[in-house]
C-alpha positions in Angstrom: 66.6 65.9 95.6 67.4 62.1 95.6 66.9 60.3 98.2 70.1 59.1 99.9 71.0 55.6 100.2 69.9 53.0 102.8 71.9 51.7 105.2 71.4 48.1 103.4 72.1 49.9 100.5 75.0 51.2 101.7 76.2 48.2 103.2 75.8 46.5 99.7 77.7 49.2 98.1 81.0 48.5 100.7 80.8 44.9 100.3 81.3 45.7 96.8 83.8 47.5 96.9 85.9 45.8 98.9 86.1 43.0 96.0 85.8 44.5 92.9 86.5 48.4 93.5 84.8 51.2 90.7 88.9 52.6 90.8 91.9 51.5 89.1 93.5 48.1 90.1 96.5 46.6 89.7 96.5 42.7 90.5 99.7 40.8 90.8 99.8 37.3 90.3 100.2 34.2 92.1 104.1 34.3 90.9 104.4 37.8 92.0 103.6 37.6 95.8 103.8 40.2 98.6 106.4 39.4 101.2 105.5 40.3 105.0 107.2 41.7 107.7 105.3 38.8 109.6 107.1 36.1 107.8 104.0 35.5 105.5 103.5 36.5 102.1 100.1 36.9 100.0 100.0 36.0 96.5 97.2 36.6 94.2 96.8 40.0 95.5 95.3 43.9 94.5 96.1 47.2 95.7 93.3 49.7 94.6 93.9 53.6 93.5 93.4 56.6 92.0 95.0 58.9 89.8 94.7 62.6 89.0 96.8 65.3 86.8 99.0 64.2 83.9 102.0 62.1 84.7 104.9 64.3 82.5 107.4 62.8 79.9 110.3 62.2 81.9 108.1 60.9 85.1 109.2 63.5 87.7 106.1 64.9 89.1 104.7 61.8 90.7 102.8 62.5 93.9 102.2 60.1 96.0 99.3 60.5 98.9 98.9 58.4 102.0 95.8 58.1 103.8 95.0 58.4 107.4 93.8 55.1 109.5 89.9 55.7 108.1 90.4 57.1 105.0 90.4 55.5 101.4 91.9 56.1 97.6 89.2 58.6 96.6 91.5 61.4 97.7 90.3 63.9 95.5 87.3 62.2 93.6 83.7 61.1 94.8 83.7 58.0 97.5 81.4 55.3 95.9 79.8 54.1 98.6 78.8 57.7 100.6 78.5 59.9 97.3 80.6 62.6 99.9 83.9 64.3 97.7 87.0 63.6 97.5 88.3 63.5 102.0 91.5 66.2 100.9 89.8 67.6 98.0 91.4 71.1 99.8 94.7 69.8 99.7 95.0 67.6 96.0 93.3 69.0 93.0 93.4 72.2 90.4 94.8 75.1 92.0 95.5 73.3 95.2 98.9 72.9 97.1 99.2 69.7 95.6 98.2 71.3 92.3 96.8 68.1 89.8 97.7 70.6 87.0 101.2 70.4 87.5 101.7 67.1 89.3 100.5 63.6 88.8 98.7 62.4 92.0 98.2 58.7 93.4 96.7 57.3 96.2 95.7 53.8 96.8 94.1 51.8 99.6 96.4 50.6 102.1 97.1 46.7 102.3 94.7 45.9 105.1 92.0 48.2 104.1 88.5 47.4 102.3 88.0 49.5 99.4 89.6 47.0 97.2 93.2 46.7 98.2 93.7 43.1 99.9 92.7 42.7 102.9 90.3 40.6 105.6 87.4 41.6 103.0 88.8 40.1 100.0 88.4 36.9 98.7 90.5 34.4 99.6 92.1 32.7 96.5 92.3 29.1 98.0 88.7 28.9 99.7 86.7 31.5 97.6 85.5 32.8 101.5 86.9 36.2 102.7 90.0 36.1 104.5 88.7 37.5 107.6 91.2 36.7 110.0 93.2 34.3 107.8 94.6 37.0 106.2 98.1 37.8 107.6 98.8 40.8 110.2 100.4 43.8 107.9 102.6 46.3 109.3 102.9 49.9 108.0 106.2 48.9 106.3 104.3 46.0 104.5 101.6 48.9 103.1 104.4 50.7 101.6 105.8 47.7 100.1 102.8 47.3 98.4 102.6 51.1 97.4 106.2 50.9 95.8 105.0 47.7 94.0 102.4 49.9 92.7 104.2 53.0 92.0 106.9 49.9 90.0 103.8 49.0 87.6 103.1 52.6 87.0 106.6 53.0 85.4 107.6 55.1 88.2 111.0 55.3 89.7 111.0 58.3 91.9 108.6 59.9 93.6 108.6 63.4 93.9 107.2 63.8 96.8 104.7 61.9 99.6 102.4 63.3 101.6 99.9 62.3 104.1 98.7 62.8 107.8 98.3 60.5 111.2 98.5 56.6 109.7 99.6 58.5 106.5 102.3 60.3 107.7 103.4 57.1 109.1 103.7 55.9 105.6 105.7 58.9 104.6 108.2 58.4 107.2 108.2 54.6 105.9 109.0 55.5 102.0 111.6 57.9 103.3 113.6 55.7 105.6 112.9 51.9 103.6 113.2 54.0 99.9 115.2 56.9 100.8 116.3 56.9 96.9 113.2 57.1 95.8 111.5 60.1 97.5 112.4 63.3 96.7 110.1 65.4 99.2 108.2 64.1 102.6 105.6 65.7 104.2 104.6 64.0 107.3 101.7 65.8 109.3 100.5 65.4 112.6 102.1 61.9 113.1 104.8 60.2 115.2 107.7 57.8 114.3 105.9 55.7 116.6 102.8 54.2 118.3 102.6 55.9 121.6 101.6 53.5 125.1 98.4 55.7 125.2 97.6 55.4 121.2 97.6 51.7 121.3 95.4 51.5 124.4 93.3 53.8 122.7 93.5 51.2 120.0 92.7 48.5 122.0 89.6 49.5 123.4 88.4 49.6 119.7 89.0 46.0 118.8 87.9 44.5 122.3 84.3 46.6 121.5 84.3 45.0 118.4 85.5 41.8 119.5 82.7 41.6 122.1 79.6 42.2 119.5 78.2 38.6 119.7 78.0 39.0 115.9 81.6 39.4 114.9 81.8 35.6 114.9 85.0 35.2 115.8 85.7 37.8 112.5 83.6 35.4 110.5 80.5 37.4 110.1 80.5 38.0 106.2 80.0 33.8 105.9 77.7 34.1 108.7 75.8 36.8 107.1 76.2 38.9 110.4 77.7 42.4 111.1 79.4 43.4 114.5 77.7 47.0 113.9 77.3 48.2 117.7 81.1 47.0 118.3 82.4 49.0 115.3 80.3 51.9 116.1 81.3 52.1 119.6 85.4 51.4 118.2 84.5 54.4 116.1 83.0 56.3 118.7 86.4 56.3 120.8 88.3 57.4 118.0 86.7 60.3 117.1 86.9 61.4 120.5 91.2 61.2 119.9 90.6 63.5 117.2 89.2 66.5 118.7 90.1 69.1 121.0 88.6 69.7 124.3 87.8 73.4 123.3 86.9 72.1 120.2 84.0 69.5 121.5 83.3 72.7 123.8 82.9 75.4 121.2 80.8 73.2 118.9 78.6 70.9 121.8 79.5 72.3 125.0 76.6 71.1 127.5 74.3 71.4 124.8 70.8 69.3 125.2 69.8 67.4 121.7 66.2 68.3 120.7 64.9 68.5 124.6 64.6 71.8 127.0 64.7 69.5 130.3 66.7 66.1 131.0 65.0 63.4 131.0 66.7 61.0 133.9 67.6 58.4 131.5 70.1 56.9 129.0 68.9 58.1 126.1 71.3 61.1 124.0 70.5 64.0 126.5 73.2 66.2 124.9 74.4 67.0 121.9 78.0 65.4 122.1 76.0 62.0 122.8 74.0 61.9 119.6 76.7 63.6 117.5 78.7 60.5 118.4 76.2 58.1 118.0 75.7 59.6 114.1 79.8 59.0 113.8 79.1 55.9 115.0 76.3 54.6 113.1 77.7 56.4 109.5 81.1 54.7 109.8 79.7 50.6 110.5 78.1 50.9 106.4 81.3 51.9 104.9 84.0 50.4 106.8 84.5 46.6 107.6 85.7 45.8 111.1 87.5 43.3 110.7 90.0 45.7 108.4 89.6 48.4 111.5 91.4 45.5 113.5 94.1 44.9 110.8 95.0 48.2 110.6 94.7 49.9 114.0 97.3 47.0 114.8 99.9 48.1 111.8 99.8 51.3 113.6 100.3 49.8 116.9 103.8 47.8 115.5 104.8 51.4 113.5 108.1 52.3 115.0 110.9 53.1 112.9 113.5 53.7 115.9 113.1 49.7 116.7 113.2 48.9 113.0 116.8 50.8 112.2 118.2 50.5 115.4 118.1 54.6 116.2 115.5 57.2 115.0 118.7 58.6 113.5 119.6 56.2 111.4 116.2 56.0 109.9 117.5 58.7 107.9 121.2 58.2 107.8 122.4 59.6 104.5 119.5 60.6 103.5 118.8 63.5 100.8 115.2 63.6 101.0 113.7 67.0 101.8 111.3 67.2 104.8 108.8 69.4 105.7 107.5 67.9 109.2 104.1 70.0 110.8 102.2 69.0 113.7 98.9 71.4 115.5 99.2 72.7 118.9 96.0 71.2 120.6 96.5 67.4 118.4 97.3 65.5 121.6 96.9 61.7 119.6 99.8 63.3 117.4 101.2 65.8 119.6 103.8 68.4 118.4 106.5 66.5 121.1 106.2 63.4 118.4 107.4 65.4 115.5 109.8 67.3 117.4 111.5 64.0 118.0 111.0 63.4 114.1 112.8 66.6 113.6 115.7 65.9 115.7 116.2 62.9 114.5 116.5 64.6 111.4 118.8 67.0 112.3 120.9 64.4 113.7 121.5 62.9 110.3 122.5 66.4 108.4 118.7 66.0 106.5 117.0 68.8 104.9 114.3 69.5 107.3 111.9 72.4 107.9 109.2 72.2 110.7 106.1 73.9 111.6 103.6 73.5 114.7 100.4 75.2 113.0 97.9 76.9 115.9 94.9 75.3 115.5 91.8 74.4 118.4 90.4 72.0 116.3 92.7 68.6 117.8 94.3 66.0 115.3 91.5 66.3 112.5 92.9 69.9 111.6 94.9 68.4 109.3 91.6 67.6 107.2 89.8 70.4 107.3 90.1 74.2 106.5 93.2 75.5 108.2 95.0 77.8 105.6 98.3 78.3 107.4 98.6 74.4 106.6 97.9 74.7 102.9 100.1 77.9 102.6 102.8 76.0 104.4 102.7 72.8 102.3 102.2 75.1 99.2 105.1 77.3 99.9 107.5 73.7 100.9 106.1 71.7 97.2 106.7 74.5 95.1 110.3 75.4 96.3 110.7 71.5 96.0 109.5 71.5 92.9 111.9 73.8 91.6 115.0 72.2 93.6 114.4 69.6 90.9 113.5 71.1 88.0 110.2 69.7 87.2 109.0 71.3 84.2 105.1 72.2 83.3 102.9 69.9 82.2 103.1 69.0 78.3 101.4 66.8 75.6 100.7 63.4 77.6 98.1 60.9 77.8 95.8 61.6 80.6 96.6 60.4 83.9 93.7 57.2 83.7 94.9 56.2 80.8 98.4 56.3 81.3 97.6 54.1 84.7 95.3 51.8 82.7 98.4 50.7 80.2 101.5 50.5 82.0 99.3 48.8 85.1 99.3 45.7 82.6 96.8 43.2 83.9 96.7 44.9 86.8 94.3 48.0 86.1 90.7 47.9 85.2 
């Protein structure tokens, strides 16, 4: 077997990526900028994505997935830069509950990310350096913006449903409430309509650890040819605690010692929760770029769609998108009081709602891995959806790529 990567490598590979990604791209122009909720606009810019299935002839099986805080366009395909599959690859493909033989899937990079949609690792038009901090504070509303851009180029005027979990299901609540038109079906999983006090200090302690690494520069290290590794890793070490379960981190770690019989009265990893970190730690600083961790943890920080319309209500006034809202029982980032206030704002404006608090030990992360009352659930809520509007089978069609690559005119490559 191959040997895997280096971290170099690796790093190499991100950098990349970040510029000139291996997926689809659509570029918009300097006369076609991006207006922010900050006041600001960008303009060149690029949002990066993916498509699978075959978009159909009149365009009503578009799927649109959101990704969570971490995660990237490669839904359902192979990331470039770790060579790991697809991070849903349960949830969208052949067969799956987001079946890409019926439905025609996208999912980009969110604005603020680094695996080629703009953000603090792009290039900066006017200097040819990377933004780095230059680059404007986005919001989750401004990501969507982007995404409906997107979904414009593709020749797409209603979606038939979005999807996504955590910082993704904060994007779903955003396309319902800003393009209520527009979406057909939401399912928002294991989110909240807002930033929680506790979430944002969690969020904090990230950005000050890598704000502190002497070589994040003042979020200048690309042009000092520096990387505030220890910072990130230790912001990504404090995530990934959120994301568990206490019986979860017991059942798989416990008190566990790491490759030792005896303690050894010093700070190295004596247990196994203490390397296992480290590893998360260390694997996340050659794919990721900090800078973009600080731009987006802070989106999620503004997200709150009660402030925004006045009332969590009349988010959704009117609205005659369906909803399928589902939270876990032990997620306490996302816990299932969040979506319950998601639901009743729901209720409160006569939507179509259906809600379901899955049983799962395994914390906020379930909604990633293998927990088949979720897929059965979402399954069961797309394919009544699906036939509340009609959507046909597949028929003769270009493929989904190449579909993408024409209508995204000088936008896809």
């Amino acid at each position: 077997m191959a040997d895997e990567p280096s971290a170099p490598t690796l790093h190499a590979l991100s950098r990349s990526q970040a510029v000139d990604p291996s997926s689809q791209v659509a570029r918009f122009g300097a006369d076609e900028p991006l207006e922010l909720d900050c006041g600001k606009a960008i303009a060149p810019w690029q949002i990066a994505y993916e498509t699978y299935g075959t978009l159909n002839a009149d365009k009503s099986n578009a799927v649109l997935i959101c990704h969570a805080l971490t995660g990237d366009q490669y839904v359902a395909s192979v990331n470039p830069v770790t060579g790991k599959p697809g991070w849903w690859e349960r949830m969208v493909g052949p067969g799956c509950p987001v079946d890409t033989d019926k439905y025609f899937v996208i999912c980009s990079n969110v604005l603020g990310g680094c695996m080629g949609t703009s953000g603090p690792a792009s290039l900066n038009p006017e200097t040819g350096e990377p933004y780095a901090l230059t680059m404007p504070v986005v919001t989750i509303r401004d990501m969507v913006r982007a995404q409906a851009r997107l979904v414009d180029r593709l020749g797409i005027d209603t979606l038939f449903a979005v999807v996504g979990g955590s910082m993704g299901g904060m994007q779903v609540l955003q396309w319902a409430a800003s393009y209520p038109e527009r979406v057909f079906a939401a399912v928002p999983i294991a989110t909240g309509a807002r930033h929680s006090s506790q979430n944002i200090a969690f969020h904090e302690v990230g950005r000050q650890a890598i704000m502190a690494d002497p070589d994040w520069c003042d979020g200048a290290y690309i042009e000092a040819g520096k990387r505030p590794v220890k910072g990130l890793a230790v912001a990504r070490m404090a995530a990934h605690i959120t994301y568990m379960s206490d019986s979860s981190l017991h059942r798989k770690f416990g008190r566990n010692l790491q490759d030792r019989d005896d303690l050894t009265f010093g700070f190295d990893a004596d247990f196994q929760i203490e390397s296992y970190l480290r590893h998360q730690g260390m694997t996340f600083v050659d794919r990721f770029d900090a800078n973009s961790y600080l731009y987006v943890t802070r989106a999620m920080d503004y997200f709150d769609l009660a402030a925004e319309f006045g009332s969590l209500p009349l988010a959704f006034h009117d609205t005659k998108t369906r909803f399928c809202v589902m939270s876990f029982t032990s997620d306490w980032l996302f816990p299932t009081s969040e979506s319950r206030m998601i639901v009743k704002a729901l209720n409160a404006a006569a939507a179509n709602v259906s809600f379901v608090e899955v049983d799962s030990d395994r914390g906020h992360d379930a909604f990633l891995l293998d927990v088949p009352e979720m897929f059965s659930t979402i399954r069961g809520f797309i394919t009544g959806a699906a036939r509340a509007r009609g959507i046909p089978a597949p028929g003769p069609a270009r493929p989904a790529a190449a579909d993408a690559a024409q209508t995204a005119t000088g936008g896809a490559d």
